[in-house]
N, C-alpha and C positions, 0 to 999 in steps of 0.2 A: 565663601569658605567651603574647603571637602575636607574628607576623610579619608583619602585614598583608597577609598573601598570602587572597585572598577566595576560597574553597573552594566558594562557591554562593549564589545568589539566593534568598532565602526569602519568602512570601509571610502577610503578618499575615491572619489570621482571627479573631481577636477580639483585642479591647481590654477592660480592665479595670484592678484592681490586679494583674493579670497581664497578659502577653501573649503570643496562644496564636498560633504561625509555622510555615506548613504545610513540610516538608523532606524530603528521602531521602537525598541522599550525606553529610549530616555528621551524621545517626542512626548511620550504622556504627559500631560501638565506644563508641558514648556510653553514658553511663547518669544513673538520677538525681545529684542535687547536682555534678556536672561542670561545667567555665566553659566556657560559647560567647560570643562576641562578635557582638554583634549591632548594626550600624551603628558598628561601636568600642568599643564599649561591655563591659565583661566582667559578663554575666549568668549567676547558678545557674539549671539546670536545673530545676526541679519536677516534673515529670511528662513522663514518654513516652509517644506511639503508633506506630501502625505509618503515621500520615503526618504527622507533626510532634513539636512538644515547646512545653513552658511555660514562660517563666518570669519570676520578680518582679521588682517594677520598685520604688526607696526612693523619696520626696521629694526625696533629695539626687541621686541618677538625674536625673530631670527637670527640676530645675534646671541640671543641669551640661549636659543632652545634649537632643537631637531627638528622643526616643521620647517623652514624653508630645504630637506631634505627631503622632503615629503613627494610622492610619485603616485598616480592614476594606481591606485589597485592597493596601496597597503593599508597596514590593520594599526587602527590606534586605536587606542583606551579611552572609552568614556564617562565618565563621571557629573550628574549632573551636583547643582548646588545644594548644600544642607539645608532639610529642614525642620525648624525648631520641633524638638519633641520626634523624629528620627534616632533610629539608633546609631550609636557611635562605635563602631567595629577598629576603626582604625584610628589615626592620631590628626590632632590641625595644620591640614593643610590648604595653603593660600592660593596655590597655582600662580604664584611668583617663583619661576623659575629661576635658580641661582646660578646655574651652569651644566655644561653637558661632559658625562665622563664619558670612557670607554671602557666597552667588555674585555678583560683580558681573559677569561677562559671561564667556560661551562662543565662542570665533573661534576659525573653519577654520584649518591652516595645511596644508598639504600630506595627510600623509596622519594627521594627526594633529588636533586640535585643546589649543587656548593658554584653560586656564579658571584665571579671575583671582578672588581670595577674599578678602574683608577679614575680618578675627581683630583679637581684643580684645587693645588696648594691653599685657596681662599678658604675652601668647604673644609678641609682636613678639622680643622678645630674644634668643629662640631660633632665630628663624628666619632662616636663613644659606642664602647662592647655594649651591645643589647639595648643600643638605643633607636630611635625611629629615623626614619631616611624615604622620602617619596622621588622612587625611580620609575618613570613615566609616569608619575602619578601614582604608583600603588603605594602605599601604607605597608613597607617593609623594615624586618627587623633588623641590625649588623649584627652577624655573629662575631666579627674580626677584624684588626683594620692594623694596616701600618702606618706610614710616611705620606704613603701616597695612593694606597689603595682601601677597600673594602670589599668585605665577601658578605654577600645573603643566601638564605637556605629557602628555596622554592620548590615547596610541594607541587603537587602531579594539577592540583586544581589551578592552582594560580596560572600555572603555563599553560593551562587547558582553557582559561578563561581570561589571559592578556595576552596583549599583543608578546609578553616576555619568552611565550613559547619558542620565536621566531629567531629572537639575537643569538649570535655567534662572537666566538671572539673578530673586535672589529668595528661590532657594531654599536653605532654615539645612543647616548641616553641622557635624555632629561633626568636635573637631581634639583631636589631642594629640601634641604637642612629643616631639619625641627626647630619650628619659630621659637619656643620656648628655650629652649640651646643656647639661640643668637642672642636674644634677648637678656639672659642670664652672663653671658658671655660679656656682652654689651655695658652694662650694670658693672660688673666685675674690671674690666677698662678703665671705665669713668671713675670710678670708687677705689681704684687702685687696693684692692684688695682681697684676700684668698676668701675663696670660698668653702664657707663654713654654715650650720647652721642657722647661727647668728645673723648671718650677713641672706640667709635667702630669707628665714620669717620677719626678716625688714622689710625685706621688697613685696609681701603678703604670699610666701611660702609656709605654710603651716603643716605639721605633723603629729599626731596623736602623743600627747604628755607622756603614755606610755612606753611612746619607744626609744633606744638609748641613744644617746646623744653622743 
């Protein structure tokens, strides 16, 4: 389990049925068979050195995510796994990738920039104004979203410290939905029924007596 919080830029050095990602701050305390997430993604470990690590990539990997696009030189997001008693910056994420959207445009706004993403009809249900969304991995918020797109707001840091600096309109991105969304989502299906209240302190959503109902 992460938290989309991107702990460092890693750079691929080789491509194969592996793939070998030069690193030093998220080596500390790892070891073989450990999960790193790499562009979102939740990958084992296979082999360490003292400037990177390995690791394998299934068929169903590359179907679902952007790494079998992956190329000698580019920069992914890495995130090693949570741990207990760690701070929690960002929201839970699985590194079970749901699908990859595409950039449809990057615009300045102040000191920020406004990048707009269209995601596959599946994902749409999930995605709610100012709710959580991990694209390549990071723990971002939706400002906006229609039929078939979404827009997040990327401060000067995030772009300075993910690989997100780098996309243009064009370029594919891992996305995966807030587990709690699906889940809630999921419940709401089966149960055939609106969502109220009522119907989430069933399922052990609870909220302060105080507040209005």
């Amino acid at each position: 389990m992460f938290t989309g919080i991107v702990e460092e830029i890693g750079i691929v050095r080789a491509v194969s049925l592996d793939i070998t990602i030069e690193a030093s701050k998220v080596l500390e305390g790892t070891n073989v068979g450990d999960s790193m997430a790499v562009n979102g993604v939740c990958l084992t470990i296979l082999s360490l050195s003292s400037q990177g690590f390995s690791v394998g990539i299934m068929p169903e990997t590359l179907r679902r995510s952007n790494l079998g696009r992956l190329h000698y030189g580019d920069k992914v997001n890495l995130e090693r796994a949570l741990m207990v008693g760690g701070r929690f910056g960002g929201h839970l994420v699985l590194g079970h990738v749901d699908g990859m959207g595409e950039v449809m445009s990057v615009t300045p706004e102040e000191n920020a920039c406004i990048m707009r993403i269209s995601a596959p009809n599946e994902l749409m249900p999930y995605i709610v104004d100012k709710g959580f969304i991990a694209v390549e991995g990071i723990s971002i918020t939706v400002t906006s979203f229609d039929e078939s797109s979404f827009s997040v707001s990327l401060i000067d840091y995030t772009l300075e410290h993910t690989n997100l600096g780098e996309k243009r309109p064009g370029s594919v991105v891992n996305l995966e939905a807030d587990i709690i969304g699906k889940y809630v989502a999921r419940l709401k299906e089966r149960e055939n029924r609106s969502l109220t209240m009522d119907f989430l302190e069933e399922y052990g959503y609870h909220v302060a007596s105080s507040l209005p109902r």
